[in-house]
N, C-alpha and C positions, 0 to 999 in steps of 0.2 A: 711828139707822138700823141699826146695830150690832147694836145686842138687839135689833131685830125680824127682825135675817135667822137669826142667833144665841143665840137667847132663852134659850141654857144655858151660854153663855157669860159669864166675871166679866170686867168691864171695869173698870178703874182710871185715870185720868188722873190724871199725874205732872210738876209742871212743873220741868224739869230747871236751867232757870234758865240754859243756855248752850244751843250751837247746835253748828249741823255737826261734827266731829272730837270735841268734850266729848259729845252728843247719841249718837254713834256709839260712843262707848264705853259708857257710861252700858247703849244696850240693848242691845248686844254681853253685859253680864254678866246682863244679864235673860234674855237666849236661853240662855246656858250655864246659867244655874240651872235654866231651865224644863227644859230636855233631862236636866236631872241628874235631874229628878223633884221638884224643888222647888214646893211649893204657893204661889198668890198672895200668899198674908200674909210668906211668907221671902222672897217675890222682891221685894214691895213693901219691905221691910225693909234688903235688901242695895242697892238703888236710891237708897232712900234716906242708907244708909251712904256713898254714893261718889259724889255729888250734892258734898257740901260740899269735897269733895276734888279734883275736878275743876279742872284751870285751863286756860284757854281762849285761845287769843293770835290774833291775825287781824292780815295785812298789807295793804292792797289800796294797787294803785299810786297810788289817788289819794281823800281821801274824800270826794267830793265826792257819789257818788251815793247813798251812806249820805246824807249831807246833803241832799238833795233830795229822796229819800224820807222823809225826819223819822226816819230809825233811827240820827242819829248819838247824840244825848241830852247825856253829860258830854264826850262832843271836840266838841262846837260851834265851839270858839275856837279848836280846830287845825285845823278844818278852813278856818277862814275866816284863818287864818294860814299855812295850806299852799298859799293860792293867790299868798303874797307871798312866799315863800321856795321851796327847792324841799328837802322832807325827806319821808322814811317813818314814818308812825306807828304804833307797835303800839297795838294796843287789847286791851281784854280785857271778856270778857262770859260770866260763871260766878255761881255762888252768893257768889263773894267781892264781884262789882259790885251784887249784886240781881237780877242777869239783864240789867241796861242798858251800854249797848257806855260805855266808860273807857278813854282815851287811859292807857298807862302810860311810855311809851317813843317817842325818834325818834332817828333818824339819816339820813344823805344818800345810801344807795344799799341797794339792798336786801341786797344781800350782810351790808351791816353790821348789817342789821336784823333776817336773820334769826340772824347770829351771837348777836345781843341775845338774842333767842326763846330760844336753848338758854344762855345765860349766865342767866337768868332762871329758865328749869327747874331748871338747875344749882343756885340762889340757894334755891328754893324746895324742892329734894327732895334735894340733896344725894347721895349714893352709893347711893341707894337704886335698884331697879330700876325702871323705868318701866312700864307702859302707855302708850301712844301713837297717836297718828293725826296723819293731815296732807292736809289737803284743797286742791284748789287748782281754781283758775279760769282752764282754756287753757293752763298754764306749766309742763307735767310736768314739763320741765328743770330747776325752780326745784324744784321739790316733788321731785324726786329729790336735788339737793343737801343739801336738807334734811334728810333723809331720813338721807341719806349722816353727815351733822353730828350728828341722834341716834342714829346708830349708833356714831360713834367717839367718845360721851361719853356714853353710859350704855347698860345693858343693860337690853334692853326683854323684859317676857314677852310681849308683841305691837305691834306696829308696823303700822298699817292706812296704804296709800298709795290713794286716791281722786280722783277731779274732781268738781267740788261741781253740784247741779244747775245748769239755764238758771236758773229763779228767785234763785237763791244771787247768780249772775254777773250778772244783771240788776241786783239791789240794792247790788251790791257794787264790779262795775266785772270789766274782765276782769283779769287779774294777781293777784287775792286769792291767797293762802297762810292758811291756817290750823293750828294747831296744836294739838291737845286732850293733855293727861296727869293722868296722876296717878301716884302713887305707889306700886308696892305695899308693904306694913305689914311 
């Protein structure tokens, strides 16, 4: 539909392999290249550089409507285990899962869970500066702590704070928190 409104325009579809906050970084650096005057093939290039690098963490209060939807995939078993205990799972869904949501982490209150998120950034990037995003569902307050928590352990060259669409909140439950980074080199 695209080329027929636009038929001089170059279109590229790129599957990023994660979602909301990994997703939003991802074309955040396509947009700065484009404006820098970067041609398709550098933008598709640097996209692709920061795709593998990308990590993705998501907490939703409960996962049941991932599971109901069929988008939970490898936490199946926490989810059908979350309805007999009462914990928070992180998930993660990036180039490192294949793109399909992977329970990596739980604990019993979200506090502790999202303390996990940045112990985990921490684990994975180490003193390096960040990029960052954090997306949430209805819970600014939580998505501000968070927020709050990547700022007093790492130094970010951006920090994007958002609420994720109705469809996001639909699939996910309301309460979700998400988390995208990477690393800068």
């Amino acid at each position: 539909m695209a080329s027929k409104e636009l038929p001089s325009t170059t279109i590229e579809i790129i599957d990023s392999r994660t979602v909301g906050p990994g997703q939003l970084l991802v074309t955040s650096e396509a947009a700065k290249a484009a404006t820098q005057g970067k041609n398709v093939k550098e933008i598709i290039e640097l996209v692709n550089d920061i795709i593998p690098k990308i990590n993705e963490l998501d907490v939703c209060d409960t996962l049941f409507y991932l599971d109901k939807g069929g988008r939970i995939f490898e936490a199946k078993s926490w989810a059908e285990a979350e309805s007999a205990s009462s914990f928070r799972a992180i998930t993660e869904i990036d180039a490192s899962t294949g793109g399909v949501t992977k329970p990596i982490a739980r604990a019993k209150t979200k506090a502790q869970i999202m303390r996990k998120m940045v112990d985990i950034a921490r684990e994975r990037v180490g003193n390096k500066r960040l990029h960052a995003a954090v997306a949430h569902a209805n819970v600014p307050e939580q998505a501000e702590q968070l927020r709050k928590m990547v700022l007093s352990h790492f130094q970010c060259d951006e920090l994007y704070v958002n609420e994720v669409p109705a469809t996001i909140a639909v699939h996910n439950g309301e309460g979700l928190i998400e988390f995208g980074f990477y690393s800068s080199d």
